[in-house]
Every structure is written in C-alpha cells, then in structure tokens.
N, C-alpha and C positions, 0 to 999 in steps of 0.2 A: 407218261401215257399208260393206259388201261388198256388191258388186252380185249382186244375188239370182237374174236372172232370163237365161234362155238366149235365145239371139240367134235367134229365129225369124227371120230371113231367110236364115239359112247350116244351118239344118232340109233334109237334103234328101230327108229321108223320112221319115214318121212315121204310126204303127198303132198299134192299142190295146197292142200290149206293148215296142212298138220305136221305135227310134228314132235317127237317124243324121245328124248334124253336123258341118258341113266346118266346121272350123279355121283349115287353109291348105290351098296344094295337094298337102302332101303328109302332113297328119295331118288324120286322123279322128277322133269320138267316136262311139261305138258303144254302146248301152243297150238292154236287156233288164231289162224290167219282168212280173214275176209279175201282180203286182194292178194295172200299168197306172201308177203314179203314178210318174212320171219327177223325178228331182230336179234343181232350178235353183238348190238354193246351192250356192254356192262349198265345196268340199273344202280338207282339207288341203293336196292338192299341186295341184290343179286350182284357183288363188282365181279365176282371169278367167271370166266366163262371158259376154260382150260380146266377137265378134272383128270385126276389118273384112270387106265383102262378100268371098267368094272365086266365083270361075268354076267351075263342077261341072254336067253334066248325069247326068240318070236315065232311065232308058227299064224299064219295068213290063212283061215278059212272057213267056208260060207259066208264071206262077205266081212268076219270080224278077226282084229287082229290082237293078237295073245300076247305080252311081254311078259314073262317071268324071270324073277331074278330071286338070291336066296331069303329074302324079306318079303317078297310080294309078288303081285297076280293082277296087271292090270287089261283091261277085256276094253276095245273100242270097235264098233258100228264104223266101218271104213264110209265115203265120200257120206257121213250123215249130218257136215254140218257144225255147227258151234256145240261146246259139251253141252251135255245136259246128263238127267238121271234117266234115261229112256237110251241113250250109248254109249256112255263110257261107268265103268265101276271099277273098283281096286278090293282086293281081298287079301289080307294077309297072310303070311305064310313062316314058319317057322317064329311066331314070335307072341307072347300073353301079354295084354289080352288080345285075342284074334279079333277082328271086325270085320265087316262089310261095306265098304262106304261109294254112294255115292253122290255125284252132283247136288248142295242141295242139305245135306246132311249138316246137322248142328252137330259142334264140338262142345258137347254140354258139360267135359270135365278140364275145361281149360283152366292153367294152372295161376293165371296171369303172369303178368311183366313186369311194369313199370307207367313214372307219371312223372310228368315235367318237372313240376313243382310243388312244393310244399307248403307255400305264401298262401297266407290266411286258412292254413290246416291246423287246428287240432287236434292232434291224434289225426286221424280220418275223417275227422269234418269238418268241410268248411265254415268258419267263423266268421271270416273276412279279416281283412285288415286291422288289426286293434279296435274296432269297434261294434263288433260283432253284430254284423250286419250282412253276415249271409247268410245262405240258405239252408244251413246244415245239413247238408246232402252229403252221404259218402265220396270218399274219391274214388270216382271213377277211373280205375287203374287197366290199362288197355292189356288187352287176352297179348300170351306171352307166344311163344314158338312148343313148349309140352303142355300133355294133356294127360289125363290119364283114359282118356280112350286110348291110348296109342297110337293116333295118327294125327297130323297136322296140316292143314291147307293154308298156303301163302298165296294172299291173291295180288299179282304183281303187275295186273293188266294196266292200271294207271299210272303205274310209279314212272319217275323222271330218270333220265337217262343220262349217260355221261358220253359227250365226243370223244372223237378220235385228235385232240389238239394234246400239244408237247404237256402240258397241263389239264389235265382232262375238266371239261367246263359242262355246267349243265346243258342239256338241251331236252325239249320236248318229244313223248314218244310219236312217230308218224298219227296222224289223223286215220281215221278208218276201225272198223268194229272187229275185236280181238280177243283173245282171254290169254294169259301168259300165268302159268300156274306154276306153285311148288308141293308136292306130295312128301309128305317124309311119315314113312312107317316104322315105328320104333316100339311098340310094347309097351314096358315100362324100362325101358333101357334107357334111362333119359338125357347119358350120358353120351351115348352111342348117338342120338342125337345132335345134341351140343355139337358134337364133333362136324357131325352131318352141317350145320348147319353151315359151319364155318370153312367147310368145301364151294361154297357157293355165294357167303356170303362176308368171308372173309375172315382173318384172327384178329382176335385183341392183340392190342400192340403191348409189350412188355413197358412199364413205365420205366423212369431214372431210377435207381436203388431210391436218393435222398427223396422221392416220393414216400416212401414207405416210415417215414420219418414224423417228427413234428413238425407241423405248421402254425404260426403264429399267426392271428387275422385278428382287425378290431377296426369297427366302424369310427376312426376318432381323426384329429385333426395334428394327424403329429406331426413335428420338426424333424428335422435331421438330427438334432440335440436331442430330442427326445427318445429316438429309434435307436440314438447308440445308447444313449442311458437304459434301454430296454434290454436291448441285448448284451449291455453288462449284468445286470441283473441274472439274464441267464445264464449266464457265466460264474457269477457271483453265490447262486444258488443251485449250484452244478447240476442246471437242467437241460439237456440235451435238447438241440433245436436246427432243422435245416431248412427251413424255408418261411422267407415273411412275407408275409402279404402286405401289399397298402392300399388300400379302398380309394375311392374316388376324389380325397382331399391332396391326393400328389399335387393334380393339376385345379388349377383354379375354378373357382366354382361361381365365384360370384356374375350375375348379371352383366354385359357387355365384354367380359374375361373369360367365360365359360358358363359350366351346368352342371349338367347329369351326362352328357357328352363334353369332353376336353381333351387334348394333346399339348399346353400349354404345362410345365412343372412349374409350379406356385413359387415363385423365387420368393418370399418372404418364409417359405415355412425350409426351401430347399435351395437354398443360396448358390449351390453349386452341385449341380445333380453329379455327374460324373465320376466328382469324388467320394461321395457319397455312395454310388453304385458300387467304385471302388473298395471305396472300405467295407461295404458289407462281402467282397468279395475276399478279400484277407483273412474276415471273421469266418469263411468257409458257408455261406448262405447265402440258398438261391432266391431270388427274388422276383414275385410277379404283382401286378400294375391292374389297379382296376380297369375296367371300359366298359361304354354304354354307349355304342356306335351310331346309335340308332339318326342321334343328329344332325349325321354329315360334318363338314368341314367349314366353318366359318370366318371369317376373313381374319379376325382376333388374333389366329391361331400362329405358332411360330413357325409354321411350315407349311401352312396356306400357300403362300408364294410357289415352291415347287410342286405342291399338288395341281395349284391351279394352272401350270401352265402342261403337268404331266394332261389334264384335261382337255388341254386345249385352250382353256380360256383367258382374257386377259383378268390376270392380280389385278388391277388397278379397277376393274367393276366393282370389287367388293363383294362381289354376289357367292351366296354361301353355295358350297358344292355337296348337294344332297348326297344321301345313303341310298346306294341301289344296289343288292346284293349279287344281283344276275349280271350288273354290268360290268365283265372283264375289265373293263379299263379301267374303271374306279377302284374294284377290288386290288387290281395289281396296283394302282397309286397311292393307295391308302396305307398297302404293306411298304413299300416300297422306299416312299416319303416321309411317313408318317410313323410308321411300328419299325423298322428294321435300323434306321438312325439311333432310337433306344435303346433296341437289341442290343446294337455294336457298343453303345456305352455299361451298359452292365445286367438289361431287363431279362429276364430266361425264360418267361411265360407269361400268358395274358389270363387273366380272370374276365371272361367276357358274362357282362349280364343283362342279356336282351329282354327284354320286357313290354316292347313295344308291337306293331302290328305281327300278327304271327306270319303272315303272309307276304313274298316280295310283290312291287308294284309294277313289275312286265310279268314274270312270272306265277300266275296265281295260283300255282298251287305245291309256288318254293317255298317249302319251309323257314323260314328268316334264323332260327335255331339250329335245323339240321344243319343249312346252308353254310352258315357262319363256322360250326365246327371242321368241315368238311376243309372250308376255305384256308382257317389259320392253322390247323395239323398238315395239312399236306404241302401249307408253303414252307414251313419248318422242315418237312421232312426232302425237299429239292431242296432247301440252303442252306442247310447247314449240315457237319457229321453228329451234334449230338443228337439225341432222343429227342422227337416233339413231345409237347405237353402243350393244354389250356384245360382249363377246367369251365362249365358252361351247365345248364341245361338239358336235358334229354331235348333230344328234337323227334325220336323217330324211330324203327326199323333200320340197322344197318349204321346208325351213331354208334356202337360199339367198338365201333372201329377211331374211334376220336374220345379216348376210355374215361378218364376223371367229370363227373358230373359236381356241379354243384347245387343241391338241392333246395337254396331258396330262403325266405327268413320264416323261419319256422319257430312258435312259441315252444318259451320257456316252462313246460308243463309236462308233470309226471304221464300225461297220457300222450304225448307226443313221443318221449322216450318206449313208454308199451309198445306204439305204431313202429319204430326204426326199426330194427332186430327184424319184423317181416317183410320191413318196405324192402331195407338191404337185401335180402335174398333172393326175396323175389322177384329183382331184376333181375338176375343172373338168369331168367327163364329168358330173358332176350338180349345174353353176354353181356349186360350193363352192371358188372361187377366193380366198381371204381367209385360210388357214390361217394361224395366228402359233402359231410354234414357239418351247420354250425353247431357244433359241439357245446353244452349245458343252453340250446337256445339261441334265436337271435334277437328275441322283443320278449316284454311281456304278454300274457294275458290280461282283459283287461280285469281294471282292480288290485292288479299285482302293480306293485314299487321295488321289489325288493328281492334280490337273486338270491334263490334255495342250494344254501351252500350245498348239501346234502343230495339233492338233486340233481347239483353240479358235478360234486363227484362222480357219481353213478354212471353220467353223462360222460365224463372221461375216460373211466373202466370201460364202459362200450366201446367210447375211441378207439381204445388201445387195440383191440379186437375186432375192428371195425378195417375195411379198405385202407382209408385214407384217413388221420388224425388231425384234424385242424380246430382251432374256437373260433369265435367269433361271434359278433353281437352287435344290437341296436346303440347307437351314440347317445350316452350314459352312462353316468359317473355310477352309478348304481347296479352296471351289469360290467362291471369290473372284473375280469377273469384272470388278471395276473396272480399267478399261484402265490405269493410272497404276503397278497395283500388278506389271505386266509391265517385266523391263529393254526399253531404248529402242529395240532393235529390234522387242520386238516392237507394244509403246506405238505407236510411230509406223506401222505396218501397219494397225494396230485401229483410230488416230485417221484414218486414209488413206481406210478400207474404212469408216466412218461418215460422212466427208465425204461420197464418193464417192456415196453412198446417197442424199444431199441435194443432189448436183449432179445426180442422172439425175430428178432428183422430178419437174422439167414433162414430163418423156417419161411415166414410170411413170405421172402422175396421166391424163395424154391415155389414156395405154393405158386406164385404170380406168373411163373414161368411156365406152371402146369395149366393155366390158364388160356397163356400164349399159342403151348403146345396143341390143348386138346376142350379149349373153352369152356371148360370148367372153373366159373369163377370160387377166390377168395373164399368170400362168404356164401353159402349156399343152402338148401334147403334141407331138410334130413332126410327125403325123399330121392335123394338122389341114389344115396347110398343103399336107401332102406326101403326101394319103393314099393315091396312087401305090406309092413308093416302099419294099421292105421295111424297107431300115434304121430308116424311120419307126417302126417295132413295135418294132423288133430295137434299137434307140440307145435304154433306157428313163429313162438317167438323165439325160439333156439335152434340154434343152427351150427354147421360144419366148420369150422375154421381153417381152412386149407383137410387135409386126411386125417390129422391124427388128433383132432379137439375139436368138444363140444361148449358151445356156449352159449349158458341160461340168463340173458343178464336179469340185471336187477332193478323192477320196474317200478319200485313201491318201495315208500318209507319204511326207514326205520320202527319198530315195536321192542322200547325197555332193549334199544342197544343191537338190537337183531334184527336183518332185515331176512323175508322167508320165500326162496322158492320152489317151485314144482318141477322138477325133470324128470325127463323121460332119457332113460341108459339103455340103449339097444342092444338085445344079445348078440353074441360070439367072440366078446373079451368082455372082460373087465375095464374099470373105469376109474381112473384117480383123479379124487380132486385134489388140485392142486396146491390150492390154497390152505388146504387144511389138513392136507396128507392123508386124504383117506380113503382106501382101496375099497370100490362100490361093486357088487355084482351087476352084470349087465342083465339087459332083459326083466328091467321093474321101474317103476316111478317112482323114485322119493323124491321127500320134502324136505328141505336142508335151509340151514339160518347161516345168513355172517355176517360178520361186523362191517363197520362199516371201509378197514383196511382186507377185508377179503372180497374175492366174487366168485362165482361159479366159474371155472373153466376145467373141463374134464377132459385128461388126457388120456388115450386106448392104453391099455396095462403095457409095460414092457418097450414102447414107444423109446424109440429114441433121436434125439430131435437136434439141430444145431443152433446154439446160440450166441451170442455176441457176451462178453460182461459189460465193463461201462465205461462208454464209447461215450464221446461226445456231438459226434453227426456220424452219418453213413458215407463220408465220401472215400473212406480209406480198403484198397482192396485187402490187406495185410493185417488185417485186425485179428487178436486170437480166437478160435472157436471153440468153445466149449460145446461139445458133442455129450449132451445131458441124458443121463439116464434114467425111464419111468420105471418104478418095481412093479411086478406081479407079470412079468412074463418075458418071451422072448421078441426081439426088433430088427428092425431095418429101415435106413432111410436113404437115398441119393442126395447128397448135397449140393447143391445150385450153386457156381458163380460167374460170374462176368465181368467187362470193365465197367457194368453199375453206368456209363450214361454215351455208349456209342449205340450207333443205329447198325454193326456187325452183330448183335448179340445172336441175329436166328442161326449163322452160323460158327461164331467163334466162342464157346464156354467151355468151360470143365464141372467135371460131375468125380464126389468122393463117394464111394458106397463105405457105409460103416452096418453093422451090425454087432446084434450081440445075445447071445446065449450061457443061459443057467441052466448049470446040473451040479444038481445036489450042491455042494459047498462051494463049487468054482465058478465064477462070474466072467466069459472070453467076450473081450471086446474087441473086433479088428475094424481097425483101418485103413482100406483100402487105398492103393494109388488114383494120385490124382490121374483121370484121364481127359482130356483138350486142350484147346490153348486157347488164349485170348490177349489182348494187347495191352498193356501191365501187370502179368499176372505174375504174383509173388512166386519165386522159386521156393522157399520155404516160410512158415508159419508155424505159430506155435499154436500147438493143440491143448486143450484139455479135456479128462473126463469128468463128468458130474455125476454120480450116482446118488440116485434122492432116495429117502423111506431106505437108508443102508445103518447098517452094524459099521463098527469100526473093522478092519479086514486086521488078518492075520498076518498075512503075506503079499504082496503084491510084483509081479513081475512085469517087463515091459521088453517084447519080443526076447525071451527067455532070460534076460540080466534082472535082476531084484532093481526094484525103483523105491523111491519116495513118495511119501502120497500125507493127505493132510484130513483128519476128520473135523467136521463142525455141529456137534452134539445138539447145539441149538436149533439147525436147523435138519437136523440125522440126516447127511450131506459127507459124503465119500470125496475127494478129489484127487485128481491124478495127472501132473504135467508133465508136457511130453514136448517142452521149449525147441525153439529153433529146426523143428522136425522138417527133415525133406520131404517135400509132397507129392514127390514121384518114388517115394517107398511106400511098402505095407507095413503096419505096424500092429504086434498083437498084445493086448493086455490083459492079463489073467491077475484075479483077484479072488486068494482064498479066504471066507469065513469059516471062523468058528462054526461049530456043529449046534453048538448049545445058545440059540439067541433068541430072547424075547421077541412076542409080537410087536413090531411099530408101525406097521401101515395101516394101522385104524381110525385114526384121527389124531396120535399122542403129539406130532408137531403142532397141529394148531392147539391144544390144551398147552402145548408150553407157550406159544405165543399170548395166547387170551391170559392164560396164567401169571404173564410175566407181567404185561400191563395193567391186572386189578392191584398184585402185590404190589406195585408202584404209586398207583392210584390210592390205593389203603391207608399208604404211610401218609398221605395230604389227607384225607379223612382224619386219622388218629398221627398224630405226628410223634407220638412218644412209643408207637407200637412196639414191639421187640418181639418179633416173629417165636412162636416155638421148635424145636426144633424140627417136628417132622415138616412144619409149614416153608419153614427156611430152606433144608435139603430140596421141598418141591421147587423153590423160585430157581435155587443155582442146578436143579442137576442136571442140564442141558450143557453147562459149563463147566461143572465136574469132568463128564463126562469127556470133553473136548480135551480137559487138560491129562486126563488119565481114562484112558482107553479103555483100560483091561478094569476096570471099574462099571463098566457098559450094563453088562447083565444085571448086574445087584444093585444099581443105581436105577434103571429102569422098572424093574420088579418091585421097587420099596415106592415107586412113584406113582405105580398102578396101585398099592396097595393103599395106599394115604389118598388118593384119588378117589377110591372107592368108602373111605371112611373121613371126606373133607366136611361133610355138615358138623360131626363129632370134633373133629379136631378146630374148627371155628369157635364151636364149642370151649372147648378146652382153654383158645387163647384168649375168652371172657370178653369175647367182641357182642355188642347187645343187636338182638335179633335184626333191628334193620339193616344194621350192618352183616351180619351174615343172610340175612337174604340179599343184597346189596350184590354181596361175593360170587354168590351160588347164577344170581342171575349174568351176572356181567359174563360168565363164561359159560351160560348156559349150563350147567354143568346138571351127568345125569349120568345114575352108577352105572361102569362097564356091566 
C-alpha cells in the first residue's frame, strides 16, 4: 500500500480551493480545487506524499499570501480562483540564475529527458523499419525535469492515481476542474534537484550487482544443446557472463501453438525446461524470458486451464482470455498462473516488449508501458526477498522507479552509435539512468549484409561504460556477435573490453548506489558537474561515468589504424587517460587518436578507485579488491557493498573510505574500517593496491612492518597485497620513491603498448628481421625493467632517447621507406 495521506505539517497554506505544500526549499506543490477536495493519493509521478519538516514562512496581506522559503518567494491573489499569470508568481531567491516566473511562462532552456524507443531510428531519425520509409523527422525526445532557466513546472493535473488497495491499483483522478502543480527552484544546481525530485517522486531502486555484469541476448532459435554449448564457450574463452537472455523462440511460435504472444516452452527446442533452468543456475546465470503480452491467453496454452477458471470462466469454451492491463483480476492471474510457475522453476526476470496499442482499453489514458512496468516490479517486489528487475520501454514520468529500459531494435550504423552517448545521459534528466541497449545494433540498415566488425567493437567499449552491457541482434547468421567467431585481434579486444567491464564493477556498483541515494544517475551529462561551463552543453557526446571518469567514446572509423577524438577536460584537476597513460591538463580540449584496443576514458588525477581483477560473474561478496591508484594527485573514495541481490540494501551495507596522499617521495595509503553490516558479509577479504603511471618504490611498509610488493614495468604498475586482511581494521601503506625518477605519465605506457605490437607485426612483414640493438632494448624494456628494478631510471631515459631518434634508427636497421613509414605511422609516433 502507498501512503495516501499529505504531510499537514509542510501545508503552508490552505482554503477552501487552495492549497500549498513545501516539499523542500526549493519545490513547491501548488493545488487548485474547483469543488474543494484536494487529493492525498499518490500519483503516477508524484507516489511520496510524506516529506521531512522544511523551514518556509507565510505572512497574509492585503488580500495576497507570501510563502518564503530559502530558494524561493511565492505571491498568491487569495479567493482569486484557478492559477493564472494575473495571481500567482514565484521568484527566486538565494540561487543563479534568478527568474521571475509566472503562469504561462515557457521553459525555453529545457534540458530534455528521454524517448520510448529507438525502432526505426537512425541516429535521430526516423527511417522506419528496414525500409526507410519514414519520415525522417528528429526524435522527438520529451522535455526532462532541468532546465537551465532554473526552474521547472510539473503539470500533474491529469496524471492517474493510485488506490488505497493492499496492492495499490490504478484508478482515475475525481472528475471536476483542477490544476495540481509541481514547482522546483534550483539554479543551476541540478543536482540539488535530482535529489528534489526524488522527494516526491520517488528513488531509483538499486539494481542486483549481476546487473552490472554481462548480458548475453541474440534473436535466434536456440536449443537447450545449444545454450549450454554457448555458455561453454564462455567459459572456454574466459569471458565473464551473468545473465542470458532468450527471446521469444523459448515458447512456441508457430500458428495454432503460439506467436509474438506465448507461455507455452517449445519442448522440441527445450525438452525439459526445469532442468535446464537448473543447470543454467549451477553455471551461476541469471536468466530472463522474452514476453509480448499483448495477446492475452489462448486456449493452446499450458496453463490456459488455471487462468481460465482464475477468470471465472469455463476452460472447455476455448475462448481466448484477452489482455486488459487495468483489470486486477487478469493482471493478478497472469502473474499468478502464468509468470510465477516459471519463476519458481528457475526464470529471474521478464524482458517485456510492448509494442502494441499504447493505450489500455477501459483506461484511456493508461499508459500500456508505464502500466506494465509498474505491474511486474512491484509484484516482484511483495513476493519475493530478492531485488525486482524487468527491463521494458520508457513509458513515462515516474518509470524510473521500474530502472532497466530496453531501448528497442536500433540499426547497426556509425550514426546510431554518435546518438547513444547523449540519448544515455540524457535520460538521467528524468532518473532513467538504466538504458540497455542492443549493443553493436539490432538490424541492419538498409543495403547493409554485413556486420562492421569495427563498429562492433566501438559498440562494446561504450558497453562497458555504459549502464547496462548486453548484445543483441536481428535473426542472422550475419550479425553473429559471439566474440570467438572474430579473428584474434579482434576476439581479444571484445574479450579485454568485457573483462574490463567486470574489473570497474565495485566503482560502477558504488556509483549505482549514489544513484539510489541522491538520483544522480550512472551516466550523466557534464553539466551537472560543470553547469558553469559552455562546453558542458556544447560536448554532448561525452559524459560523467559515475564521479571520477570522463567518457569520449568513439564514434567514427578508424584512419591508417587510428581512430580521433575531441574532448573537452574540465578544469580544477587534471586528467589521465587511461588507456594511454597520459596525464592531461584540465581546462582545454584536445584532440587524441587510438587504436583500435584503446578508448578514451579519463580518470580525475589522484583518483582512487576500487576494482575487481578477474572474476568470472558478480555474484561473489568475497572477491579481492584492488583499490587502484590514478597519479598526478591526491584521493579519496567510499567503497560501496551489499549482499548484491536482497531488497534490505537501503538499509543494511558497509562503506570502506580509503584515501591517499603524496608528499614529496612518500605515497600514504589508508584504509579504512569497514563500517555496517549486511547479511553475508565477508569478515575478511583480501585487498590490494594498484598504483599506475608508478616508479618501482624503494621501500614499502604496511601499517609500519616492511611488506612485499611486485612491479610490472610493462604496464609502470606498482602492486601491493595485503591477503586475508580483517576489515574491521585500518590499514596504512606507505611507499617510498627514489628521489631521482623519470617522467612517465606522458603517454610512455601506451608507446610501449603500440610499440610492442608493430615490433611484432614487423617480424611477419620481414621475417628474417634482426632488430638492432637500440631497437631491441626499445621492445624489451618494459620487461627489463620488471625483472630488475633498479635498472628503471636508465632504461627509461635510453627509451625516450631512441624514441626521439626512431626515424634514424629505422633508418639504420635498412628497413625500405614503406616500411618505415609503416612503423612511424602504426604508433603514431611524434618527437617528445
């Protein structure tokens, strides 16, 4: 049940037709009642009607009444009536940009939101269907909750209502002429917002960790024989995977057996679901079930019988039992009979894909989409302890509270990739931070046959960095996205870039919960942070990855081995990219190339972050963390955990604070006790540190006893274990450097990476090569290094030095000009 009832003590005015409610300090609700009866249920988008006390005074006279609170000034014309611009106005107060707004007023800097779907988009316009045959009209992407006027009006006069039943059920707002409004004054605070929003209008629910994971999807007709041969493969090619999807071919599809609507498991493709479910449940993978509800219940079905008599009606008519969204009884028979039998054998969440009337048929103006989400999260969340989940469609205002969208089949095209990076973010202006997109595409365009591997990757590095990681594709041998079936270079990029997704998972999941906290999604705009700044507007495709990384992705082909973006590095730190080791000053745009195993992700200097190494799924709470460290300054982070898939998480986790500080030659890293508790929480874990863009150290201590520590010259990578550590102690790690060390956070890891792959590449060019010797020292002395420490300085210095004299020394090893142009360009290479 939904709490029904408005918080008379944040009332700070009220008359027979009016009525005015502080929220926070800087939203208002605003009502106007014709016949006087003001409404206390929960709304659609409005479910909170319970806020904490807020500060606001009123002062009554001449006839008009004054609320101020410390964001705002609102002036109302007492018995005058329905609002308008002629009695009611709001002025800001303590907050830039100030305004004036009344009744009436266009929100001409709204930031937008979000759009249902992506089907027959490319890029941003629509095409149609594979045969482009639409109108090529922009999408129309509905105004979000910020602005940068600073203020925002929610108009809620029409929105649908929720009962007062044990299950709360839609019902219709009373008949009669009314305005029920939302004011929210924010500045450019738009954070402060978010937060606002989610007073009123509810949190994002925290997902299962194995969300944050991989998802496997593929429109095709597989077997049970086939699914496990799949997920040996993933096993086989040590690719980390926790949830599979299976599209619509589970159940039968054919004419008089089924459709595009089924609840029937295809026993020729799945001979014995159960075990089946089973065993994917051994292999540790969760598992969700297409649906396309829209057909109701057909007599066919293998559970027709108890629907039909949950209905009322007799099985023996045959007669198909339609889809009515608003009808309690059918809704609760459908879960009941029909989805929760499943459940209990091994299903964990529904992929629902509505696509039919947008509208229900009593209700006309129930969203069939919002409705649907609303219906299977909340039933999930009365019957069972784990975590709801479905993934779906945007429906609306107020679906953020039902988080994983599924965004539709979207073409296979370099300009569809451009479009994600801002579609993603810029839902999170209406908390619809969870999009999961088919990943490298779901169809072609037309004219295309033939999936761009290159494309594809790009596509998956976004993944990685993306919400939610899943593939998925139109039914076609041709848009085949099993990583395995790519030669080795590009296999090992796909298997790198899915790792990689499962080593940032303790940052990404902390981010998730910051979400939870204070609705500030994942992915987000760079405005949020910097809403200062133009670039902030004007950079749309790059965006915030939780606090501490920026990402530019990569929206355009390769050029001669290098693909080239534009970012924008906002000052007051610095910025390393990641990929290439290279410490950027903030506060300037460059232009940056990488191959096609790098991408841009810029992490704030000094950052320090927690990671997994390699893990095979998320479901383990015990897994070691590696607490990585960014160079070029000093850090801090709070480390996020929980049992990863119970619905106690708002209140049972623990939080590690680690930070870490440089002065002059010594590196203190502490970490902190664990503080909360949650229900499997490991008593002890083993930690490590990571320090990137590092010298080999000198000395290393670990809460004042001299430690072990291991350097990897390859990757000028520090590390530091700290096994079986209790994590209700503090722990301090200090590491001294030599005095005397070369620069290395300029780029020199990625020149050993690019470097190590031409010299490799060279020897299949000329296979009788025989490197000389300064060329030779350049390929090993990453691994010099590694194996002798104190070699560090004068190994690095002979490397920049041959670096800056590599056209000559190409030269020298009598390689013919193609071939040293060949060289030069493969790593870009351009004197220090």
């Amino acid at each position: 049940m939904l709490a029904q009832d408005n918080n008379t003590s944040n009332v700070a005015y009220q008359d027979e037709h009016t009525r005015f409610t502080i929220i926070s300090d800087g939203t208002i609700r605003m009502e106007w009642q014709k016949d006087g009866k003001f409404v206390n249920s929960p709304s659609f988008v409005a479910v909170e009607r319970s806020y904490a006390p807020a500060e606001f005074q009123v002062h009554d006279s001449d006839g008009w009444i004054e609320i101020t609170t410390s964001k705002l000034t609102l002036k109302y014309k007492k018995d005058s009536g329905k609002f308008t611009a002629s009695n009611l106005a709001i002025d800001s107060k303590n907050i830039t940009p100030s305004f004036h707004w009344k009744p009436g007023d266009t929100n001409a800097g709204n930031l937008k939101g979000t759009f249902r779907t992506l089907d027959g988009y490319d890029g941003d316009i629509f095409v149609g269907n594979g045969n482009d045959n639409g109108d090529h009209k922009p999408m129309p992407i509905e105004d979000g909750i910020l602005s940068t006027d600073g203020w925002t009006l929610i108009d809620d006069s029409k929105g649908l209502l929720f009962d007062d039943s044990e299950w709360a059920w839609v019902t219709e707002r009373p008949s009669g002429e009314g305005q029920d409004w939302y004011f929210m004054a924010y500045g450019h605070n738009y954070k402060k917002a978010l937060k606002d929003f989610t007073t009123f209008a509810g949190k994002v629910p925290l997902p299962p960790r194995y969300a944050f994971g991989y998802w496997w999807s593929r429109y095709w007709s597989y077997s049970d024989d086939e699914l496990r041969d799949l997920t040996a493969k993933f096993d086989a090619y040590d690719i980390p995977l926790d949830v599979l999807v299976i599209d619509m071919d589970w159940h039968y599809v054919n004419p008089g057996r089924g459709g595009w609507t089924g609840y029937t498991w295809n026993r020729s493709l799945f001979p014995n679901p159960a075990q089946f479910l089973q065993y994917l449940k051994g292999k540790k993978l969760q598992v969700t079930l297409n649906l396309h509800p829209a057909g109701g219940i057909e007599p066919y079905e293998e559970r027709y019988k108890d629907m039909a008599n949950w209905m009322g009606m007799d099985p023996s008519s045959k007669q198909r039992i339609d889809y009515c969204g608003s009808d309690k009884r059918f809704m609760s028979g459908w879960l009941n009979t029909i989805l929760r039998p499943m459940e209990k054998e091994g299903v964990d969440f529904w992929w629902l894909d509505w696509q039919q009337d947008m509208f229900d048929r009593h209700i006309k103006t129930l969203n069939n989409t919002w409705w649907l989400n609303y219906v299977l999260f909340s039933d999930m969340e009365r019957n069972r302890t784990t975590r709801p989940l479905l993934y779906h469609r945007w429906g609306g205002l107020g679906n953020h509270r039902y988080q994983i969208g599924f965004s539709g089949d979207s073409y296979s095209t370099w300009k569809t990739l451009e479009f994600l990076p801002y579609f993603n973010s810029t839902a999170s202006n209406v908390l619809y931070g969870y999009w999961s997109h088919d990943l490298g595409g779901h169809q072609f365009a037309k004219g295309v046959s033939e999936l761009d591997k290159e494309l594809f990757v790009r596509w998956m590095q976004f993944g990685a960095f993306s919400p939610i990681m899943r593939t998925h594709s139109m039914k076609s041998s041709a848009m085949n996205k099993e990583p395995w079936v790519f030669n080795q270079e590009y296999l090992g990029v796909l298997r790198n870039t899915i790792r990689q997704r499962y080593q940032i998972a303790p940052y990404t999941y902390t981010m998730a919960r910051k979400t939870y906290d204070e609705g500030i999604s994942l992915c987000r705009p760079m405005y949020y942070d910097y809403p200062e700044d133009k670039e902030a507007y004007q950079f749309k495709n790059q965006y915030m990855f939780g606090d501490e990384m920026i990402i530019a992705p990569v929206t355009s082909p390769m050029v001669n081995g290098f693909a080239t973006t534009k970012v924008w590095l906002p000052a007051g730190n610095d910025w390393y990219e990641w990929h290439t080791g290279t410490l950027l000053k903030g506060g300037q745009t460059v232009e940056r190339v990488f191959t096609l195993d790098e991408y841009p992700v810029y992490v704030k200097a000094g950052a320090i972050l927690p990671f997994y190494g390699d893990v095979k799924n998320l479901h383990g709470n015990d897994e070691t963390v590696r607490f990585t460290l960014f160079p070029g300054g000093n850090g801090s982070f709070s480390f996020y955990e929980d049992n990863g898939n119970d619905q106690t998480y708002q209140k049972q986790y623990a939080r590690t604070q680690v930070s870490s500080v440089r002065d002059e030659n010594t590196l203190t890293v502490n970490i902190g006790e664990r503080k909360g508790n949650y229900q499997g929480m490991p008593k002890k874990r083993n930690y490590s540190i990571d320090i990137l863009g590092s010298a080999p150290a000198v000395r290393v201590t670990v809460n004042g006893k001299e430690a072990a520590y291991s350097y990897d010259g390859t990757e000028l990578k520090l590390s530091i274990s700290l096994p079986d550590s209790n994590c209700k102690r503090a722990y301090t790690v200090k590491v001294t450097y030599d005095s005397n060390q070369p620069e290395i956070n300029d780029g020199l890891y990625g020149k050993f990476k690019r470097m190590k792959k031409s010299f490799v590449e060279m020897r299949y060019r000329n296979a009788s090569i025989d490197y000389i010797e300064e060329l030779g020292d350049m390929e090993t002395t990453g691994r010099a290094v590694t194996y002798d420490n104190s070699s560090f300085a004068d190994r690095i210095n002979e490397f920049r030095k041959n670096y800056d004299s590599l056209p000559e020394l190409l030269k020298k090893q009598r390689l013919n000009e193609n071939d040293i142009r060949w060289f030069l360009q493969s790593i870009h290479w351009q004197k220090n």
